[in-house]
BAFI-3210 file (N, C-alpha, C; in Angstrom, 3 decimals, decimal comma, padded with zeros to 6 digits):
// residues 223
n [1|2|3|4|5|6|7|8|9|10|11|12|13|14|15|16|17|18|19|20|21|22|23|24|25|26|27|28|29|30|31|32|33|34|35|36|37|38|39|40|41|42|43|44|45|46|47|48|49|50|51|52|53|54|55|56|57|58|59|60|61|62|63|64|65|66|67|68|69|70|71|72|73|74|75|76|77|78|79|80|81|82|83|84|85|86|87|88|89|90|91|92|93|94|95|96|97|98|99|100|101|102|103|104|105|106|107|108|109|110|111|112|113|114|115|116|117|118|119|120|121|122|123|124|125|126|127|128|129|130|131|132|133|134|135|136|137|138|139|140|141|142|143|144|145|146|147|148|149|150|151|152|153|154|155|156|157|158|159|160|161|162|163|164|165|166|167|168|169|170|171|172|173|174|175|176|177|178|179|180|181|182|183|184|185|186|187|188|189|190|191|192|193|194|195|196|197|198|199|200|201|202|203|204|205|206|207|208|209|210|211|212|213|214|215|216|217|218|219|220|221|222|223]
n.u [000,251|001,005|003,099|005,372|004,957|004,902|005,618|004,555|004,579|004,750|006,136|005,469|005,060|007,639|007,781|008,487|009,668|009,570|012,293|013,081|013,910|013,160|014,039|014,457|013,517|013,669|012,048|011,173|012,623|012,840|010,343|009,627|010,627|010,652|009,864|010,310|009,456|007,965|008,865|009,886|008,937|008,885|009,104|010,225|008,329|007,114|005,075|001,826|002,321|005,105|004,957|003,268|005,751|007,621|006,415|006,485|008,789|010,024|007,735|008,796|010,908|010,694|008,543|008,438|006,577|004,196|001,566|001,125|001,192|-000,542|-000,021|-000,639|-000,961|-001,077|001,337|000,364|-002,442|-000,967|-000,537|001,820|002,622|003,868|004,022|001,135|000,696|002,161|000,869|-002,143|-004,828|-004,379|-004,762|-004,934|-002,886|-003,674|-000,626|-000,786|-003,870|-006,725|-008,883|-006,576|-004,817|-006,886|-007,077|-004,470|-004,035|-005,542|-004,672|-002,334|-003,311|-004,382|-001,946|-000,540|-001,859|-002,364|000,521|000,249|-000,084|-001,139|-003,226|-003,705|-005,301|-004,953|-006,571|-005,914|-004,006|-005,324|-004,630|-003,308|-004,222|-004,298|-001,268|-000,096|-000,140|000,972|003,450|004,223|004,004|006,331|008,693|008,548|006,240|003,331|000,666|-002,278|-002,247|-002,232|-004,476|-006,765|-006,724|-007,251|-010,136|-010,706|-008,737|-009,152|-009,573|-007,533|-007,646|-009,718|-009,205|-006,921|-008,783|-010,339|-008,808|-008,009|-010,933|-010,840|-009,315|-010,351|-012,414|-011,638|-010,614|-013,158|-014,192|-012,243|-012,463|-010,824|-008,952|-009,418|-007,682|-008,667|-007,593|-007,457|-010,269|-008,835|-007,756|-009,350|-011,700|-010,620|-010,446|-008,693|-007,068|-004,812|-002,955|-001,165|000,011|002,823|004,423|004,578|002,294|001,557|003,000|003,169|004,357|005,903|004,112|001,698|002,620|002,856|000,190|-000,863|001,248|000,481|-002,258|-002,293|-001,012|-002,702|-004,802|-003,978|-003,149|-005,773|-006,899|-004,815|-003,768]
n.v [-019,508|-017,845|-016,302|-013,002|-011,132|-008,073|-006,172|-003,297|-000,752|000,198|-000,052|-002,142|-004,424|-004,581|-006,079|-004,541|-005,095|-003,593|-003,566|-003,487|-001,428|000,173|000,185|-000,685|-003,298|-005,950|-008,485|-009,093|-010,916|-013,834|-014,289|-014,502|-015,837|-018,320|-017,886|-017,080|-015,503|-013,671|-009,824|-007,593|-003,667|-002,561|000,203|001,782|004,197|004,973|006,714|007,341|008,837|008,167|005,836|005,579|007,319|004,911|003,408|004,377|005,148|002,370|001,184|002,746|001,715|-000,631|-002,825|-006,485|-007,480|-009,505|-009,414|-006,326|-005,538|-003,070|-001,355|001,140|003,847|003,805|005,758|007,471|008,286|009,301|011,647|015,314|014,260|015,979|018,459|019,088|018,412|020,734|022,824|022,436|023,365|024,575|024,107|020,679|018,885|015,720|013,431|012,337|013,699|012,651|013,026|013,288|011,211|009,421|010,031|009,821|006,963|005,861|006,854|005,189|002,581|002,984|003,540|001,574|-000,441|000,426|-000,298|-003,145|-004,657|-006,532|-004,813|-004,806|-004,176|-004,083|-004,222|-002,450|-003,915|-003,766|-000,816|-000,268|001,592|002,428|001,899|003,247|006,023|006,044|005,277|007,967|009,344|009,106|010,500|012,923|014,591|015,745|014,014|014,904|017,304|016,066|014,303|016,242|017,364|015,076|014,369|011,817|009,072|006,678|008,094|008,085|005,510|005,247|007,013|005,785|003,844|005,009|005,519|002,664|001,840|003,776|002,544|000,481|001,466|002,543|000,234|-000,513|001,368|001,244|-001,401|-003,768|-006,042|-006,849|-007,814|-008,897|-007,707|-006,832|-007,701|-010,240|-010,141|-008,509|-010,428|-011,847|-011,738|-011,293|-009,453|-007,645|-008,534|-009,305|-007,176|-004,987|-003,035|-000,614|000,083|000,177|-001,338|-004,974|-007,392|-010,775|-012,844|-011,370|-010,981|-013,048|-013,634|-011,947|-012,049|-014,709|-014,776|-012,849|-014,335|-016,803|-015,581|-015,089|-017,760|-018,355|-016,827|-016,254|-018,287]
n.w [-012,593|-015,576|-017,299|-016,908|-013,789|-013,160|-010,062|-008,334|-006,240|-002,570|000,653|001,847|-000,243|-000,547|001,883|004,239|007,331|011,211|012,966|016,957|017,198|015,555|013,024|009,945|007,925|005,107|003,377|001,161|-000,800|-000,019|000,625|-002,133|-003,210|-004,640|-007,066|-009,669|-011,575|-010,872|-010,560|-008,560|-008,340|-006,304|-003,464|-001,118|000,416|-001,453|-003,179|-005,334|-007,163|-007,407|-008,212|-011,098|-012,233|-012,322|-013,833|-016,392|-016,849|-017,270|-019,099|-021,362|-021,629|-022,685|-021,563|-020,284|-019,664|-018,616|-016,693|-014,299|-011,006|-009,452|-006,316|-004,180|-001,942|001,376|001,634|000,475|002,323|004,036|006,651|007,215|010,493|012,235|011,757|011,875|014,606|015,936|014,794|015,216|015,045|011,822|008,049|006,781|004,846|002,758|002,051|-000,990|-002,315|-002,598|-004,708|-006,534|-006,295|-007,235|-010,207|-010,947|-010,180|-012,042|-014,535|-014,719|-014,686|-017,332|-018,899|-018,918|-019,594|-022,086|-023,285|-023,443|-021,191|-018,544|-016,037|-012,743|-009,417|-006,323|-003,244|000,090|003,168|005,743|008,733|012,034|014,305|016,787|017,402|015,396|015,854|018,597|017,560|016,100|017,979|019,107|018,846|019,822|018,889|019,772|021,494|022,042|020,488|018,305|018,219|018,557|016,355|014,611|015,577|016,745|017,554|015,637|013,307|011,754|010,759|009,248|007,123|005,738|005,382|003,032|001,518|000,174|-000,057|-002,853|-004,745|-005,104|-006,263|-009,068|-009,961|-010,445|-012,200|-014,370|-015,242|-013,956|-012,642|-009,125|-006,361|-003,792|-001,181|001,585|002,645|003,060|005,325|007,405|008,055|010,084|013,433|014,960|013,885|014,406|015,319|013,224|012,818|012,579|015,494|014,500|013,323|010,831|008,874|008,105|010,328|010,097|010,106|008,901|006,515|005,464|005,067|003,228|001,128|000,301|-000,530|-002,508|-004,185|-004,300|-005,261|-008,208|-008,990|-009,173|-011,214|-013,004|-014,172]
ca.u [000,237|001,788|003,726|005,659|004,303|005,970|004,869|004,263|004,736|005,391|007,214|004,384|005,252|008,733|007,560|009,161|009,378|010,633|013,027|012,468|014,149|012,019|015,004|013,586|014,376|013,073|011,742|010,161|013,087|012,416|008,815|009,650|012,336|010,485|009,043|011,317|008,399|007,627|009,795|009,754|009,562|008,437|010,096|010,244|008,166|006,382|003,592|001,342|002,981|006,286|004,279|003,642|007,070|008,150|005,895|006,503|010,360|009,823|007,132|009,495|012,470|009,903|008,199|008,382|005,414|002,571|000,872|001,927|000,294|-000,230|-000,259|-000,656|-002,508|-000,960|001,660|-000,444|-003,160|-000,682|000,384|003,147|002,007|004,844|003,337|-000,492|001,614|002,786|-000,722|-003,500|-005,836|-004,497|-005,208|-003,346|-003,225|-002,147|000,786|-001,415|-005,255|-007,911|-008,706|-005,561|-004,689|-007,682|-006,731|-003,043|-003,858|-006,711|-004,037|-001,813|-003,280|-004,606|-000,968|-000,078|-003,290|-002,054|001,461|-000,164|000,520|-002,225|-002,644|-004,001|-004,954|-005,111|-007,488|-004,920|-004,455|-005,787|-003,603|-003,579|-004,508|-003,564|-000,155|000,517|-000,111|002,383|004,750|004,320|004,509|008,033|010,064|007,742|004,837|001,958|-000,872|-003,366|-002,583|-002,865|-006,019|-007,544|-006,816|-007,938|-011,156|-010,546|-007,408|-009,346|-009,387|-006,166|-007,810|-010,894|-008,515|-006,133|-009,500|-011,012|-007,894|-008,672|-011,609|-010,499|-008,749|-011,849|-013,379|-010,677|-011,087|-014,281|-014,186|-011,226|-012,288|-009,339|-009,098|-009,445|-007,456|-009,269|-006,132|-008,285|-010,900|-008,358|-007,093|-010,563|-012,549|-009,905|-010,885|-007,002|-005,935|-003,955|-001,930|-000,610|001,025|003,910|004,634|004,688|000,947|001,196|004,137|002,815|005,166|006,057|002,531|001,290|003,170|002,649|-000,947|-000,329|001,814|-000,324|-003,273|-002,064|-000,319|-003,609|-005,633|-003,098|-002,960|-007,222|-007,351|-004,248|-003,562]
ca.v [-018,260|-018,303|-014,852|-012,278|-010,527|-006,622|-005,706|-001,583|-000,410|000,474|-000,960|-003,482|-004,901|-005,095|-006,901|-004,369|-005,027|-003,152|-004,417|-002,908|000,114|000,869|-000,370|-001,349|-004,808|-006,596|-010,084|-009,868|-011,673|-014,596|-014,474|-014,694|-016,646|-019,694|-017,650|-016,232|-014,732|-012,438|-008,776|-006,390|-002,513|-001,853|001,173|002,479|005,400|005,539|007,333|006,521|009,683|007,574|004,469|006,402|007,657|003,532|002,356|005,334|004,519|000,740|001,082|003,071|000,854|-001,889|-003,567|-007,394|-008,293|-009,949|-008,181|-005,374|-005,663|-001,702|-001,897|001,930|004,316|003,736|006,892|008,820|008,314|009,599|013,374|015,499|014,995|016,565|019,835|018,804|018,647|022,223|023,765|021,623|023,933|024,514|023,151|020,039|017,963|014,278|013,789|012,487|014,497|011,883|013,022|013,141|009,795|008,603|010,401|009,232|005,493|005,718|006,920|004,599|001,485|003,051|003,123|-000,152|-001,481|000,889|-001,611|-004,732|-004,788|-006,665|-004,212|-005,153|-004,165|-004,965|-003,339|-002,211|-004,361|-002,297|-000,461|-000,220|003,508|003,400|001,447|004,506|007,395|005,948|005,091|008,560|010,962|008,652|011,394|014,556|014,592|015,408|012,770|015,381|017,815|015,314|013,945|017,670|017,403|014,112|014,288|010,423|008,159|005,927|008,652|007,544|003,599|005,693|007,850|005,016|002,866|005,655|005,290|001,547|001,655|004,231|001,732|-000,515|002,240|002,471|-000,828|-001,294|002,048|000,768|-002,866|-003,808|-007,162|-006,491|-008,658|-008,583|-008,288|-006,243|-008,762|-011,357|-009,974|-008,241|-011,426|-012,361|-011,134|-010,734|-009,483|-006,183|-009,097|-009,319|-005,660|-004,681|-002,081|000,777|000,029|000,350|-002,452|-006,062|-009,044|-011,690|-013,684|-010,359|-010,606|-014,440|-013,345|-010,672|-012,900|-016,107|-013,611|-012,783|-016,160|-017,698|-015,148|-015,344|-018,875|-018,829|-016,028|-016,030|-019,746]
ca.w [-013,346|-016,944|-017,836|-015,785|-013,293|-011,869|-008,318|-008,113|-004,711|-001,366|001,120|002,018|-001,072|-000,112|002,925|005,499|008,798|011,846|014,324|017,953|017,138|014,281|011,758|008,555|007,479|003,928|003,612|000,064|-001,643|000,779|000,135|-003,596|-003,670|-005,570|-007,920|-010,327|-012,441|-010,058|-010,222|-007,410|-008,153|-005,050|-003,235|000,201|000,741|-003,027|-003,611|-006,445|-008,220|-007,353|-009,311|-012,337|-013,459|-012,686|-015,269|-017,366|-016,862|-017,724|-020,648|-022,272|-022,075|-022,940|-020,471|-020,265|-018,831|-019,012|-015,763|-013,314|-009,760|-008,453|-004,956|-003,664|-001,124|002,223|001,903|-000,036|002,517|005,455|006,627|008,281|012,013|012,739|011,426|012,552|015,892|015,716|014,477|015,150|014,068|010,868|007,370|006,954|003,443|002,655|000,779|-002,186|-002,272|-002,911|-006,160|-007,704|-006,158|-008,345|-011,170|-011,299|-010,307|-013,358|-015,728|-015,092|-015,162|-018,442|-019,437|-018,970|-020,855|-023,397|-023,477|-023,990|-019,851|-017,642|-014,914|-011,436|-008,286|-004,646|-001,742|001,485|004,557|007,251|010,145|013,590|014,284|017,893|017,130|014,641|016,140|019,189|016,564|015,655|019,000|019,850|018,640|020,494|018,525|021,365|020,978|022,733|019,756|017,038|018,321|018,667|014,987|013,933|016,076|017,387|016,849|014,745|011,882|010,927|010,365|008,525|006,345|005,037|004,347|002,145|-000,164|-000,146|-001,243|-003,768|-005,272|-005,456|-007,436|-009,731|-010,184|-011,207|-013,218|-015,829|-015,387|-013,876|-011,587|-008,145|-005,458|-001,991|000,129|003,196|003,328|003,687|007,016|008,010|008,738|011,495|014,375|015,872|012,809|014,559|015,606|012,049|012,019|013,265|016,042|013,920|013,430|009,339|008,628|008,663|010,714|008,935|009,503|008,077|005,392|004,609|004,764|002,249|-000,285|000,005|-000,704|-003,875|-005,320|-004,288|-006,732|-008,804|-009,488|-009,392|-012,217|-013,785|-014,886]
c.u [001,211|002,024|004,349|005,060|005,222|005,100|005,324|003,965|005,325|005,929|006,551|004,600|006,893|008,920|008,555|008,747|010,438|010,891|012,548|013,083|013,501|013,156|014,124|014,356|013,439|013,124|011,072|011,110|012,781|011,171|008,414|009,881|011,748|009,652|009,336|010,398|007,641|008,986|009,223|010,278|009,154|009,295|009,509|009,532|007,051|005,298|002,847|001,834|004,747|005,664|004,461|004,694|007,944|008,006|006,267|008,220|010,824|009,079|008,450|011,005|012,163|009,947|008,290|007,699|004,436|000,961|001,767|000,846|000,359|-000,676|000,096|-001,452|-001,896|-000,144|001,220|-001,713|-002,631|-000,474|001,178|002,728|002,860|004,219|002,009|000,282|001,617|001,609|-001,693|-004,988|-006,051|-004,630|-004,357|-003,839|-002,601|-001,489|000,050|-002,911|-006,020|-008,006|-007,897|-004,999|-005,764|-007,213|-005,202|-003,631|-004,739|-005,567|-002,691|-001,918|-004,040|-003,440|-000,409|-001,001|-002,409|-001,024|001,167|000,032|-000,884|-002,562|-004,063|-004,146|-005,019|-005,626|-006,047|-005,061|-004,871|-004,531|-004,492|-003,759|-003,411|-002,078|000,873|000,455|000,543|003,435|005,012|004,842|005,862|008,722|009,450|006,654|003,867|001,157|-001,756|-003,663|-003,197|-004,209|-006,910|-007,942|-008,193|-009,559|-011,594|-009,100|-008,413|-009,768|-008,852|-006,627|-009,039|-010,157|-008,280|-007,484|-010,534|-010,099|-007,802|-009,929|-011,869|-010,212|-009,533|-012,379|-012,915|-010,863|-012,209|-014,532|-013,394|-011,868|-011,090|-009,489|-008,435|-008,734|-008,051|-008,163|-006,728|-009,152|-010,031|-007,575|-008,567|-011,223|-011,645|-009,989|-009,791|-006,612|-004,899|-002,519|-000,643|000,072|001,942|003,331|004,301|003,207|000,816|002,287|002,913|004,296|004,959|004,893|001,971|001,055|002,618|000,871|-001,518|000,054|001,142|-001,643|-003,407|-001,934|-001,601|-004,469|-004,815|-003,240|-004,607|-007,373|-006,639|-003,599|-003,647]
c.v [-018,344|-016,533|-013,874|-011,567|-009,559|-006,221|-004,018|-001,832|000,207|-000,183|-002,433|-004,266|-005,407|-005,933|-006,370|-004,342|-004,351|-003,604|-003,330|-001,644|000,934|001,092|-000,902|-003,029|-005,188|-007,823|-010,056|-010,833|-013,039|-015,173|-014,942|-015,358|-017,799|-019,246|-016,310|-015,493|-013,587|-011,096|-007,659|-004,959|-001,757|-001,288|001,661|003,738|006,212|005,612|006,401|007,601|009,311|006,766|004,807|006,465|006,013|003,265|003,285|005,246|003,163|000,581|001,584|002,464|-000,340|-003,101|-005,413|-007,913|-008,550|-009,447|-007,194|-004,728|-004,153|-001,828|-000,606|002,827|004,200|005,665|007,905|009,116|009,238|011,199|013,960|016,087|015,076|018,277|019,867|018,630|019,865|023,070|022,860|022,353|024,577|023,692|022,028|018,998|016,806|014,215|013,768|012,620|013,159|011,624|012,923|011,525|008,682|008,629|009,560|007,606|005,174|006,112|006,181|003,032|001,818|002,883|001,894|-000,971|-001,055|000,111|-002,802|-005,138|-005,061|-005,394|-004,654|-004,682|-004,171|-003,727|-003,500|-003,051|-003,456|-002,018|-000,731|001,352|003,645|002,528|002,588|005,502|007,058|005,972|007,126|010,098|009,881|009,567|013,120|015,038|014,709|015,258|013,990|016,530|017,537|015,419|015,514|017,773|016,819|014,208|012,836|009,532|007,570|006,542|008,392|006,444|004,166|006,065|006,984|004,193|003,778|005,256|003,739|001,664|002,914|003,635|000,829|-000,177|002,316|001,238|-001,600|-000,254|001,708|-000,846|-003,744|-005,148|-006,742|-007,408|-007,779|-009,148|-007,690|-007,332|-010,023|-011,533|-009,253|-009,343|-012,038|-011,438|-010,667|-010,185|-008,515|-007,240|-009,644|-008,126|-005,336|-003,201|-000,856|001,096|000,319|-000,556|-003,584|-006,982|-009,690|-012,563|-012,789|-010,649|-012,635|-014,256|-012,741|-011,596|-014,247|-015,847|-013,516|-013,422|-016,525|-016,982|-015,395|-016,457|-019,543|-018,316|-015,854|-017,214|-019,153]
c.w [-014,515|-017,163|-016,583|-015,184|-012,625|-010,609|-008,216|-007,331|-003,889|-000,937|001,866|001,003|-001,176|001,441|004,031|006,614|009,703|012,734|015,694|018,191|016,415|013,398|010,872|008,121|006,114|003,690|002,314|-000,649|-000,924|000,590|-001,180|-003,681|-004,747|-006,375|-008,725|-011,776|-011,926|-010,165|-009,595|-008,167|-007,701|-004,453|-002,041|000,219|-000,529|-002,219|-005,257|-007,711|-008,832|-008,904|-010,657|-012,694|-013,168|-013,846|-016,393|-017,965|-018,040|-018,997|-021,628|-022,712|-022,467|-022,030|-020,257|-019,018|-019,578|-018,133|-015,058|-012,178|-009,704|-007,405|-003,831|-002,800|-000,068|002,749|001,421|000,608|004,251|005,545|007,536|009,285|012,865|012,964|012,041|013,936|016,412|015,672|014,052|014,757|013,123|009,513|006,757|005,876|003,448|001,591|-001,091|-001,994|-002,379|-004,084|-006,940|-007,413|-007,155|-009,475|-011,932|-011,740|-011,600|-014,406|-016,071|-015,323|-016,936|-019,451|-019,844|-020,043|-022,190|-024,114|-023,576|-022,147|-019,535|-016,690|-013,712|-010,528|-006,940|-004,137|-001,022|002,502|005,357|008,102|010,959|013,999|015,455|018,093|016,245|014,990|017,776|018,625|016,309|016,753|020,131|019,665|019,021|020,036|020,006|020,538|020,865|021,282|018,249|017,325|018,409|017,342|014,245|014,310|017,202|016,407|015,503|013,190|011,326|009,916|009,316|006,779|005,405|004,346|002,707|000,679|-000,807|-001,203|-003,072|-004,938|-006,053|-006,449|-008,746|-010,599|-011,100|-012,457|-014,452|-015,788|-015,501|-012,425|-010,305|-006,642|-004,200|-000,771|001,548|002,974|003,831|004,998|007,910|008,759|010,165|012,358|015,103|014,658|013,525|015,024|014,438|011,776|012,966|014,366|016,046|013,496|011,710|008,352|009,181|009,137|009,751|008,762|009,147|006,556|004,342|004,253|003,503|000,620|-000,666|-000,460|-002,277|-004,779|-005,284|-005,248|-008,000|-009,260|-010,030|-011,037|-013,438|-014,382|-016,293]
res [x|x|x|x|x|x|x|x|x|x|x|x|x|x|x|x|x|x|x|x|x|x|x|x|x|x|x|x|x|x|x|x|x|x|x|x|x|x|x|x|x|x|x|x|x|x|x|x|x|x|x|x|x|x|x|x|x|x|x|x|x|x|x|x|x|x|x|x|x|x|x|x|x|x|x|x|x|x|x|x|x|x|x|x|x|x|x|x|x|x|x|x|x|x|x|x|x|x|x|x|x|x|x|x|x|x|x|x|x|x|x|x|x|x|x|x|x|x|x|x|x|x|x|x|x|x|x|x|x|x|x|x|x|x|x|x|x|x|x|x|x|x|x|x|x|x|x|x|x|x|x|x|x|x|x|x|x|x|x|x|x|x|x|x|x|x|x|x|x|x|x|x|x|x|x|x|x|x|x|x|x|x|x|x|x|x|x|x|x|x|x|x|x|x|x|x|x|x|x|x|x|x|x|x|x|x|x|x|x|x|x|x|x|x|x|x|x|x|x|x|x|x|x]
***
């Protein structure tokens, strides 16, 4: 790959993993490390409304790039089932809507074009539904009310892939190069064995999955 490349993101992008307390730990510098053309401004917890005011940050202090991966949709695909806990049969929104999650991620890889900025971006690995919604009634959450909610655990694994292929759409609507980071853990038949605990974190063969994923388009498309 010839020119810099910025990584927009979550914390999948910071390659966190949790220890068996559900401690956060970070392995992307590690992952990087031999590839000092790569810059991380991936962030714990971003949204794609996070994403936005990055690049909006960065264009304006003038960007030095040549691409800028966006790599969002996981927390904007989640919601507080803390509250869906509490009143399961009221109306319960995800952090970022659908539509405006289009909207945003469409106006900002329009931004970036607008900077002379490649922009890029990757399909979601998949979760583990029923790895996350344990992760999730550890601290008193009742399952029985979630699920009343959801209709079946595996809404969760439905939900997150809608904003996937959101992304896709996105994609093909700006004409914007598409890395296939879910197919490259889909076709494995163990893949759930690639995610951490928390059922929405990948382990570190996750994660090598993840970063070898990318370099390898990367090095096909962007020579």
């Amino acid at each position: 790959m010839t020119g810099k490349l910025y990584l927009y993101g979550d914390s999948l992008l910071k390659a966190t993993v949790p220890d068996e307390e559900f401690h956060y730990h970070f392995h992307a510098a590690e992952l990087l490390g031999s590839h000092p053309e790569v810059v991380s401004r991936a962030m714990m917890g971003a949204t794609v409304r996070k994403g936005r005011q990055l690049v909006e940050r960065d264009t304006q202090r003038g960007l030095n790039a040549q691409y800028a991966l966006m790599g969002y949709g996981g927390n904007d695909s989640d919601f507080d089932w803390q509250a869906i806990s509490d009143d399961p049969t009221g109306e319960h929104k995800p952090r970022t809507e659908l539509p405006e999650f289009r909207r945003i991620l469409g106006e900002t890889v329009e931004l970036l074009r607008q900077k002379g900025v490649q922009p890029l971006l990757m399909t979601l690995p998949p979760i583990d539904a029923e790895k996350y919604l344990r992760f999730i009634c550890r601290s008193g959450a009742d399952r029985g009310r979630i699920l009343s909610w959801l209709g079946d655990c595996q809404m969760i694994y439905r939900y997150q892939e809608l904003y996937s292929d959101t992304v896709a759409a996105v994609a093909a609507e700006h004409a914007v190069p598409l890395i296939p980071v879910r197919r490259a853990f889909l076709w494995d038949q163990n893949y759930c064995r690639m995610i951490s605990p928390d059922g929405i974190h990948l382990n570190m063969t996750g994660y090598r999955r993840l970063f070898d994923t990318i370099g390898s388009w990367a090095r096909e498309h962007l020579a």
